[in-house]
C-alpha positions as CSV (number, residue, x, y, z in Angstrom):
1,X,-5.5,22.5,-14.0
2,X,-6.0,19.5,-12.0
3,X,-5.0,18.5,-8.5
4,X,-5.4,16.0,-6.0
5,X,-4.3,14.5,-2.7
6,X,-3.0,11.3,-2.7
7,X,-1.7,8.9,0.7
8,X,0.7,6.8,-1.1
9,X,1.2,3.7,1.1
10,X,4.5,0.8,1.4
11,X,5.8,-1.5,3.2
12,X,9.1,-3.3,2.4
13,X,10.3,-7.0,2.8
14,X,12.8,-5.5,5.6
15,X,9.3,-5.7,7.7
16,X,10.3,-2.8,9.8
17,X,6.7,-0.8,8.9
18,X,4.5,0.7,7.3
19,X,5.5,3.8,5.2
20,X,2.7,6.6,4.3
21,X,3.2,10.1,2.8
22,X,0.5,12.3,1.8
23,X,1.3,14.3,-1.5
24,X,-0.2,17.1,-3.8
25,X,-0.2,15.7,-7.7
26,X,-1.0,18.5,-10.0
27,X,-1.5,18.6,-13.5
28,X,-1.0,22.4,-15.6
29,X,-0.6,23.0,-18.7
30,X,-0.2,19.0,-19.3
31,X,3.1,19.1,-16.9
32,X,2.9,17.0,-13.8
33,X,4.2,18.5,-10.7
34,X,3.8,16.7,-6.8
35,X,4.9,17.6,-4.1
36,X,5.7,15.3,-0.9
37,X,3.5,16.7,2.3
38,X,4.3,14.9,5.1
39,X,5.0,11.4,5.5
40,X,6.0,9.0,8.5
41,X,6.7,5.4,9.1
42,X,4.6,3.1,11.3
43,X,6.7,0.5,13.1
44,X,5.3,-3.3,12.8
45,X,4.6,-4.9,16.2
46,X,6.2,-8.4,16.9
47,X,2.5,-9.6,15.7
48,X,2.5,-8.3,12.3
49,X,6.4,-8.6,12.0
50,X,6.0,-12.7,13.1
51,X,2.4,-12.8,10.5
52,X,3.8,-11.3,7.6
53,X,7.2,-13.3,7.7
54,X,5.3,-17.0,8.4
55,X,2.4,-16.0,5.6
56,X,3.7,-17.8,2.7
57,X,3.8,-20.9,4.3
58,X,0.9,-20.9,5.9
59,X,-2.8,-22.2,4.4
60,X,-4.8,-20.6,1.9
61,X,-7.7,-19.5,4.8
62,X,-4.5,-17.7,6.8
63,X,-3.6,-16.3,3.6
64,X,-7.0,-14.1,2.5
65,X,-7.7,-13.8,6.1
66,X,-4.0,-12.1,7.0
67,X,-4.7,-10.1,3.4
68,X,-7.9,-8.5,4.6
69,X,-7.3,-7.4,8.1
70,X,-3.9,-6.3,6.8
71,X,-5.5,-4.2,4.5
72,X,-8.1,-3.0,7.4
73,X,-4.7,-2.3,9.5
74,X,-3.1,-0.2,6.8
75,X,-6.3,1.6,6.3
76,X,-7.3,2.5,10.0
77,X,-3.2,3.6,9.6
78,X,-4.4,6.2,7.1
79,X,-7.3,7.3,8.8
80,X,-5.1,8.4,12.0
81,X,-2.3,9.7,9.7
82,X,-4.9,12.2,8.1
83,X,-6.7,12.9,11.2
84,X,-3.8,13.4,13.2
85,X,-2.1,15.9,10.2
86,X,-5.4,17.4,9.8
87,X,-5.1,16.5,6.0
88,X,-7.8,15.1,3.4
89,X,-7.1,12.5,0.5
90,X,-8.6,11.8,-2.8
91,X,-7.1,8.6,-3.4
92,X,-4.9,6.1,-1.9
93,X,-1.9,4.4,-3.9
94,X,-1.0,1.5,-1.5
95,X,2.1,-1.1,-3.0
96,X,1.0,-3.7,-0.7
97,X,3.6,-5.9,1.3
98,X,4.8,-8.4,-1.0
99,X,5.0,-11.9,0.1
100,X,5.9,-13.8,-2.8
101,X,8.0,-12.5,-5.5
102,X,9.5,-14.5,-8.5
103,X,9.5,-12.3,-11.7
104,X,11.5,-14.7,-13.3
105,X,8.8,-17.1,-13.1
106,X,5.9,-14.9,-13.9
107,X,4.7,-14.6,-10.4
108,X,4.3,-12.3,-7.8
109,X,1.7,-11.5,-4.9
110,X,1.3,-8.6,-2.6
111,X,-1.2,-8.3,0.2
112,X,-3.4,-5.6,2.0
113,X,-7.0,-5.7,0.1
114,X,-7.5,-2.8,-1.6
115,X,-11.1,-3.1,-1.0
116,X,-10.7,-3.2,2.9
117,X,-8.3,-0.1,2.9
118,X,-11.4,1.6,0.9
119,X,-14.5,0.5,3.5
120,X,-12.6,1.7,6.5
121,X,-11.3,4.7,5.1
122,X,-14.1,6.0,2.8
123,X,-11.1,7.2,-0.2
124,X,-11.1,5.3,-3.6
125,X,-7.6,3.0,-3.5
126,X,-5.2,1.6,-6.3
127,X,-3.9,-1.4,-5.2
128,X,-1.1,-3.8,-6.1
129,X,1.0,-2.4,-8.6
130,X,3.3,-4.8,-8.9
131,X,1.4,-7.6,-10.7
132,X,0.5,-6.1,-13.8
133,X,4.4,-5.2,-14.8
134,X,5.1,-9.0,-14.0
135,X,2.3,-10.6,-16.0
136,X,4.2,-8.0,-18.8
137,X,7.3,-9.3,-18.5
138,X,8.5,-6.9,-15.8
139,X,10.5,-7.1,-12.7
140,X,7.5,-5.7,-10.7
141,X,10.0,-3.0,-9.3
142,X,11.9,-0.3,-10.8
């Protein structure tokens, strides 16, 4: 049997947060199970709101900058979610906000640096899933 914790992490083009839930994924018997723990939404300020919605038109520095404090912001996020449900985490899934998006076109990009959400929170994290199911030919979404 195996088991872990997981904070999955989203945030949608409607801009109106961020969306975390904390979840129990176990393995038995090689059947999957999970089990949704708590989860919340985090409103956006007007900051991030007006950031994220300007990002793709603004310059390449703006852009890597704006992807890794956004990924610092989701993962002090997850460090007061888990704190404040006095919960622990083996791993964070986080989708990323998405800022560009033409599957059509073989092209997609999401932001919120994996990386970052890993230094400030300490947990291993799985970033960007959407890229990989475009580059295949994919939608990026289900």
């Amino acid at each position: 049997m195996r088991k872990y914790n997981v904070v999955g992490v989203m945030s949608g083009t409607s801009m109106d947060g961020i969306d975390l839930a904390h979840c129990t994924i176990e393995e038995n018997n090689n059947t999957w199970s999970y089990k949704i723990n708590t989860a919340t939404t985090i409103n956006y300020d007007e900051k991030w709101r007006l950031r994220l919605s300007k990002l793709r038109t603004q310059s390449a520095y703006n852009f890597v900058r704006t992807d890794r404090y956004y990924g610092e912001y989701i993962g002090l996020l997850i460090k007061d979610f888990l704190k404040s449900n006095n919960l622990t985490a083996d791993l964070i899934s986080s989708h990323g906000h998405t800022i560009f998006h033409q599957p059509e076109n073989n092209l997609t990009t999401q932001i919120g640096d994996g990386n970052a959400i890993s230094a400030v929170t300490g947990i291993p994290s799985v970033t960007n899933f959407r890229a990989m199911d475009v580059v295949l030919g994919g939608q990026g979404a289900p």
